[in-house]
C-alpha positions as CSV (number, residue, x, y, z in Angstrom):
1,X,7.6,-28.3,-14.0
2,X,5.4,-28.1,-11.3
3,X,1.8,-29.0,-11.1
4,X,-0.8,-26.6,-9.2
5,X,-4.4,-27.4,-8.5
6,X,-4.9,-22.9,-9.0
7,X,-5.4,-21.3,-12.1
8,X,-2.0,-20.0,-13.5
9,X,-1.4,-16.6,-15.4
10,X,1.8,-17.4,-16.1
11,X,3.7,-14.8,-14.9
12,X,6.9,-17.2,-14.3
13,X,7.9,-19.9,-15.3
14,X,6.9,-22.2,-12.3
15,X,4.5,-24.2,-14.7
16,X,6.0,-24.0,-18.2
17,X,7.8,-26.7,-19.1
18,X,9.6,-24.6,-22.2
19,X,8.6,-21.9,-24.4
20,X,10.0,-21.3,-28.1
21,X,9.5,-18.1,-30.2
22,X,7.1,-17.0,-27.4
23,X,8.0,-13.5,-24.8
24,X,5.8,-12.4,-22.4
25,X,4.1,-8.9,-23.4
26,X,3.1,-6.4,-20.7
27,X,-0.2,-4.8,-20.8
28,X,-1.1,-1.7,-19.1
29,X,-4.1,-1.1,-16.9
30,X,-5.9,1.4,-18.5
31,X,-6.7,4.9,-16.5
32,X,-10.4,6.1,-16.0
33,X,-10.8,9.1,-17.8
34,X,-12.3,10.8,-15.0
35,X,-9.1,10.8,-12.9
36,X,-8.5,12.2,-10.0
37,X,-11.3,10.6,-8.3
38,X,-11.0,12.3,-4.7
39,X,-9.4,15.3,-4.1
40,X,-8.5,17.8,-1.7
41,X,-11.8,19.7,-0.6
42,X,-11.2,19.8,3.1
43,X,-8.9,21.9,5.3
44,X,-7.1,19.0,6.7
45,X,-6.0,17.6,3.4
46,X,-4.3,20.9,1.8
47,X,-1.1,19.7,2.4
48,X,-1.4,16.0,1.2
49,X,-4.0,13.6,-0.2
50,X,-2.3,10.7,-0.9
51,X,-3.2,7.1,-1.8
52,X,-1.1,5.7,0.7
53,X,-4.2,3.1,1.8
54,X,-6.6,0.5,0.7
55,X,-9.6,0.1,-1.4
56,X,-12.4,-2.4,-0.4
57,X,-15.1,-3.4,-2.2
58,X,-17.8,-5.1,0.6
59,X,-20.7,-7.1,-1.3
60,X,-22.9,-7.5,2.0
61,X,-22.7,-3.6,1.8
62,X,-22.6,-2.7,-1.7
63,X,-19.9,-0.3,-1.3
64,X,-16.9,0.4,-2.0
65,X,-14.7,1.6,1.0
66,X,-11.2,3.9,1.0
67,X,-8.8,4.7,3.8
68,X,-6.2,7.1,2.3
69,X,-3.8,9.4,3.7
70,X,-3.9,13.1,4.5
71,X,-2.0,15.9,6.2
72,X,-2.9,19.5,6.9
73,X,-0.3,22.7,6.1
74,X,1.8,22.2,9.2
75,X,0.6,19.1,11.1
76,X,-2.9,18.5,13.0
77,X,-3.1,19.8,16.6
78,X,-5.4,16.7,18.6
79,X,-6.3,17.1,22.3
80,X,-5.9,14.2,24.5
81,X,-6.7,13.9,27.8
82,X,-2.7,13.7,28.1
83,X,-2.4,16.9,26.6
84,X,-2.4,18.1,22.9
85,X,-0.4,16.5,20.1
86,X,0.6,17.3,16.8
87,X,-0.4,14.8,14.0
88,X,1.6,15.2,11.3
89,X,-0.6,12.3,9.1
90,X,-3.9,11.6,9.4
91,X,-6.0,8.2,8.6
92,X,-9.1,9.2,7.0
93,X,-12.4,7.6,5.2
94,X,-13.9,7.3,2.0
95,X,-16.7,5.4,0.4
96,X,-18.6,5.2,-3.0
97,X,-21.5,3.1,-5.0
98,X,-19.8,2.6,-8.0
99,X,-15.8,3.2,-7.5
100,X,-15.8,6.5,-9.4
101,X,-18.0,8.9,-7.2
102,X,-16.9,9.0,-4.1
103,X,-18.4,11.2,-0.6
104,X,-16.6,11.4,3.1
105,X,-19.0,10.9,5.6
106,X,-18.9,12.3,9.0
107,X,-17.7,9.6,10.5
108,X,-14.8,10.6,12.4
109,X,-15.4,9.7,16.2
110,X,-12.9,11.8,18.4
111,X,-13.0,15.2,19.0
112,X,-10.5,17.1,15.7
113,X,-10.2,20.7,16.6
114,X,-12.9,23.1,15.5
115,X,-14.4,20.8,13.1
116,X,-18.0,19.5,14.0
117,X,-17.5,17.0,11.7
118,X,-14.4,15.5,9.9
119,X,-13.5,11.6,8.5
120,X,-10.2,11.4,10.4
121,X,-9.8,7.8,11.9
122,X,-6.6,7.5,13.0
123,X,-4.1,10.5,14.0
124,X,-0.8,8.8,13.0
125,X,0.4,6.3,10.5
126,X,1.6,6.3,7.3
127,X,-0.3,4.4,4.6
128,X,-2.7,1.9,6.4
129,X,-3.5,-1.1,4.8
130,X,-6.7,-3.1,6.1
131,X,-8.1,-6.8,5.5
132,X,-11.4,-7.4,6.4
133,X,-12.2,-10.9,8.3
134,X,-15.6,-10.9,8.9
135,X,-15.5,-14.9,9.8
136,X,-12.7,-13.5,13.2
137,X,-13.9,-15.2,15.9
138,X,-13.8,-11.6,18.0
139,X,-15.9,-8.9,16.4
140,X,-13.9,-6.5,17.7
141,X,-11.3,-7.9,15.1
142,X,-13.2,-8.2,12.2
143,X,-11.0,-5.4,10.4
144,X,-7.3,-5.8,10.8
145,X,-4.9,-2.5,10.0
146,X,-1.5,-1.6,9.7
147,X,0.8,1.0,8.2
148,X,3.3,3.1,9.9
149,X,4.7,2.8,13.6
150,X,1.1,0.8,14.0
151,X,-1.2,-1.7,13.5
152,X,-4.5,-2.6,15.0
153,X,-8.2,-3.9,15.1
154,X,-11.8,-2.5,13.9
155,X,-14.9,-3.7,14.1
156,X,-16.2,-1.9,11.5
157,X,-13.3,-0.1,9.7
158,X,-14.1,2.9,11.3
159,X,-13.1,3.1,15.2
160,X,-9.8,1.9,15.5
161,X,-7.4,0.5,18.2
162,X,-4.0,0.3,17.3
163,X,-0.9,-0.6,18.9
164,X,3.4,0.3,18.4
165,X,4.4,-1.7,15.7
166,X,8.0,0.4,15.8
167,X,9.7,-3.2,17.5
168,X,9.1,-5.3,14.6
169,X,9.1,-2.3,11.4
170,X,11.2,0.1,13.2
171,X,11.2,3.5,10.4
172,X,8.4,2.6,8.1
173,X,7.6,5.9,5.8
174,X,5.7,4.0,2.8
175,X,3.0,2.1,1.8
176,X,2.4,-1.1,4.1
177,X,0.9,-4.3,2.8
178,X,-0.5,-7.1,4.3
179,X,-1.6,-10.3,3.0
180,X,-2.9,-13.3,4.6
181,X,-1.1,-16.3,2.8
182,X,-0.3,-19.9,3.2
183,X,-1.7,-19.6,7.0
184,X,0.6,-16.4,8.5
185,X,0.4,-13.0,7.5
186,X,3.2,-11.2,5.6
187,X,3.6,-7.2,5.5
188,X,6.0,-5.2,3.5
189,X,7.2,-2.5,4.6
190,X,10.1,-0.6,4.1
191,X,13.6,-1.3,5.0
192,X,16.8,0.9,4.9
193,X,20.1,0.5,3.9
194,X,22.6,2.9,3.5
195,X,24.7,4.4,0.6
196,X,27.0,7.8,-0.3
197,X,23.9,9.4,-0.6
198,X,22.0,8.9,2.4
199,X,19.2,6.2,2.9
200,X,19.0,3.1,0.3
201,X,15.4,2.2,-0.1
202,X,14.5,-1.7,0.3
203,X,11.2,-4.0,0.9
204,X,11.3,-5.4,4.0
205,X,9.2,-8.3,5.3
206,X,7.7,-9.3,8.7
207,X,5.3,-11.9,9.3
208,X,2.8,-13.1,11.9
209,X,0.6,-16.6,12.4
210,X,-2.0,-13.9,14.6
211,X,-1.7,-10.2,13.8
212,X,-0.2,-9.5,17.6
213,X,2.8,-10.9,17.5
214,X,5.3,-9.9,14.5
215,X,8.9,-10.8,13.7
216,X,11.6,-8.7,13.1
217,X,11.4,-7.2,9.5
218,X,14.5,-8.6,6.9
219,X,15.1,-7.2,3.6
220,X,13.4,-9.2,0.6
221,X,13.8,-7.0,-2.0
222,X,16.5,-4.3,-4.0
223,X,17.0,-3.3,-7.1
224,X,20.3,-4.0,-9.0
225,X,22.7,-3.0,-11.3
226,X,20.3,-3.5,-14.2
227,X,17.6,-1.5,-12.5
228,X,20.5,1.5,-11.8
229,X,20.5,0.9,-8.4
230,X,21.2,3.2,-6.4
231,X,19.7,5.8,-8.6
232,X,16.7,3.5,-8.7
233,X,15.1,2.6,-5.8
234,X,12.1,0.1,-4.7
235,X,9.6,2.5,-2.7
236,X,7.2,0.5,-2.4
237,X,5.6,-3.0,-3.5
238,X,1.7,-3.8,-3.2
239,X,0.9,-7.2,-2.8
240,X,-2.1,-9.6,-3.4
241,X,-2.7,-13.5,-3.0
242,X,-3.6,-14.9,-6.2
243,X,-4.0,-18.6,-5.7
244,X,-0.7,-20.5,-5.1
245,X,1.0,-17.5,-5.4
246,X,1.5,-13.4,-4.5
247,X,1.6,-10.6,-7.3
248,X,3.2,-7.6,-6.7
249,X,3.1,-4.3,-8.4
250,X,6.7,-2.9,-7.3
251,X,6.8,1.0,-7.2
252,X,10.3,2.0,-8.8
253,X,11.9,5.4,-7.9
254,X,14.0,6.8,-10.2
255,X,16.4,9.6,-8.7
256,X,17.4,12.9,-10.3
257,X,21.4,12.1,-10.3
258,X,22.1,15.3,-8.2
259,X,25.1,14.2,-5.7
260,X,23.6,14.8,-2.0
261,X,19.8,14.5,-2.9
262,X,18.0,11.0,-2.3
263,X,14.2,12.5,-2.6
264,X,13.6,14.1,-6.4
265,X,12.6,11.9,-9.4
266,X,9.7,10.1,-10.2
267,X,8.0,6.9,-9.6
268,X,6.1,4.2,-12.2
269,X,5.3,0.5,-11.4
270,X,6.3,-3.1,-12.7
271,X,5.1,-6.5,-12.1
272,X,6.6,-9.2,-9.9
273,X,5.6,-12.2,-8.2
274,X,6.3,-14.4,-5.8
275,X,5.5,-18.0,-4.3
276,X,7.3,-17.5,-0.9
277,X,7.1,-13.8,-0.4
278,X,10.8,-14.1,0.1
279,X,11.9,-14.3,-3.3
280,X,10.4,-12.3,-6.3
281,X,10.6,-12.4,-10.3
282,X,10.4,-9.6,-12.7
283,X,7.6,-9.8,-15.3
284,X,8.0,-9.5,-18.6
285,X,11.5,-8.0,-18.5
286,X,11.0,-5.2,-15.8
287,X,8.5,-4.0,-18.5
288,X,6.7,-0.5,-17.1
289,X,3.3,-1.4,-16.0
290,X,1.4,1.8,-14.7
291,X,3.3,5.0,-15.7
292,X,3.2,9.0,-15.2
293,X,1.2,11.1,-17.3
294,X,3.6,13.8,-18.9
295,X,2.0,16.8,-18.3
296,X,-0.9,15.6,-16.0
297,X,-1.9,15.6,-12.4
298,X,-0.2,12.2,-12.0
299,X,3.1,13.0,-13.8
300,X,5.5,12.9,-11.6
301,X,4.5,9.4,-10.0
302,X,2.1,6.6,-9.3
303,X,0.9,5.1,-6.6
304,X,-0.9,1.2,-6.1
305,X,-2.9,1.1,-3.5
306,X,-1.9,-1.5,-0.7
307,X,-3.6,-4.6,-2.6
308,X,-5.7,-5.3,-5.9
309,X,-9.4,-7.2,-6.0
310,X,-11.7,-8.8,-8.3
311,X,-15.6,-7.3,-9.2
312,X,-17.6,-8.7,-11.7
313,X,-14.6,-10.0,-13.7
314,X,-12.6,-6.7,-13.4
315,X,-9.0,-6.4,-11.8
């Protein structure tokens, strides 16, 4: 048994010496009635709003800050001095008082076709996750991003310069995370196998001591025989540093069995955690921890956002 000088919750067995007549009992987080708390109310979401993204809260601010991920019907046509491109996801902004009301400000700072005013960051990517540093000793760092083919440097969350991250991540189609853990940075992204039925979905992991240079991603994560693999799938995992070790809510895709299809099913969540980031434990048995809603605007999957945090007491 190990000693740690952190808090435990127990979700291994790192610091339990033994347990009798004792299991460990999963419980749900519990969904605010008032779900869906942003929705699609502007032109260049009506294809896609998506929780691909990161939820902040700032106390120097007293705000609560959301990057999520849009898409218009057919793809976002930008002009650059280059010439026009086609975006076919879009980084945008939200923010909110209290978590549950939530506005988009203006605050979009390069030109977006005809709108006059939009709250479109970034024209690429694909679910940005962001840390705030505010101690970085270049302000121009102070935010630190990446999801995608990218990642990059704010000074404020809202102008953005990013970089190719495709060397390190190479096909990265889900939600990034990045923690800052045990003096490197990890991100998970996804990694890709391949099976009779097209792509096998896998975490994958690449690290960095400074947020420029990042090594090649490896694969820390599948799912098993137990799970169903290949009909069940990790798309996803979310992670957060929790003391002396990293909590992960795992997104799980379960496949309609139809031979020569690898995109219909649904999605729902489980627990795991790690102390290396390399290796991970099930909690409580693989036990579901946020699920669908049968018949609701959620049913056919959830999504965690790219980490968890603490207000007032509240997960």
């Amino acid at each position: 048994m190990e000693i740690s000088e952190y808090p435990q919750l127990f979700l291994d067995d790192v610091s339990v010496a033994r347990m009798v007549n004792l299991r460990r009992e999963l419980q749900a987080p519990v969904k605010h009635p008032g779900n869906p708390l942003i929705v699609q109310d502007k032109p260049w979401e009506k294809r896609m709003l998506n929780f691909y993204g990161t939820v902040l809260y700032e106390p120097d601010r007293k705000k609560f800050r959301c990057w999520y991920l849009a898409r218009e019907e057919d793809g976002s046509i930008v002009d650059r001095p280059e010439g026009p491109i086609t975006a076919e996801y879009l980084q945008c902004y939200a923010e909110s008082d209290d978590g549950l009301r939530w506005t988009k400000p203006p605050v979009g700072w390069e030109k977006f076709g005809a709108y006059d005013g939009h709250n479109v960051l970034i024209y690429s990517g694909h679910g940005l996750c962001v840390l705030r540093e505010p101690d970085d000793s270049d302000p121009a760092k102070c935010y630190k991003g990446a999801g995608g083919p990218f990642f990059g440097f704010s000074p404020d969350g809202l102008r953005w310069t990013v970089r190719d991250w495709k060397s390190a991540v190479g096909k990265n189609d889900t939600g990034t995370s990045v923690v800052r853990w045990k003096g490197e940075y990890l991100a998970f992204v996804r990694n890709q196998a391949q099976w009779e039925g097209g792509v096998l979905r896998e975490v994958g992991l690449t690290t960095s001591r400074d947020f420029e240079t990042w090594t090649p991603k490896t694969a820390v994560f599948k799912t098993d025989d137990i799970d169903g693999s290949p009909w069940v799938q990790p798309y996803g995992l979310s992670v957060t540093a929790w003391g002396d070790c990293l909590i992960g809510i795992l997104w799980v895709f379960h496949l309609d069995k139809i031979p020569g299809q690898n995109r219909l099913g649904y999605i729902d969540t489980q627990l795991v955690t790690s102390r290396d980031g390399r290796s991970w434990t099930r909690v409580a048995d693989r036990a579901t921890f946020l699920t669908p809603t049968p018949g609701a605007w959620d049913r056919a999957g959830t999504w965690a956002g790219t980490t968890m945090f603490v207000k007032d007491d509240r997960v």
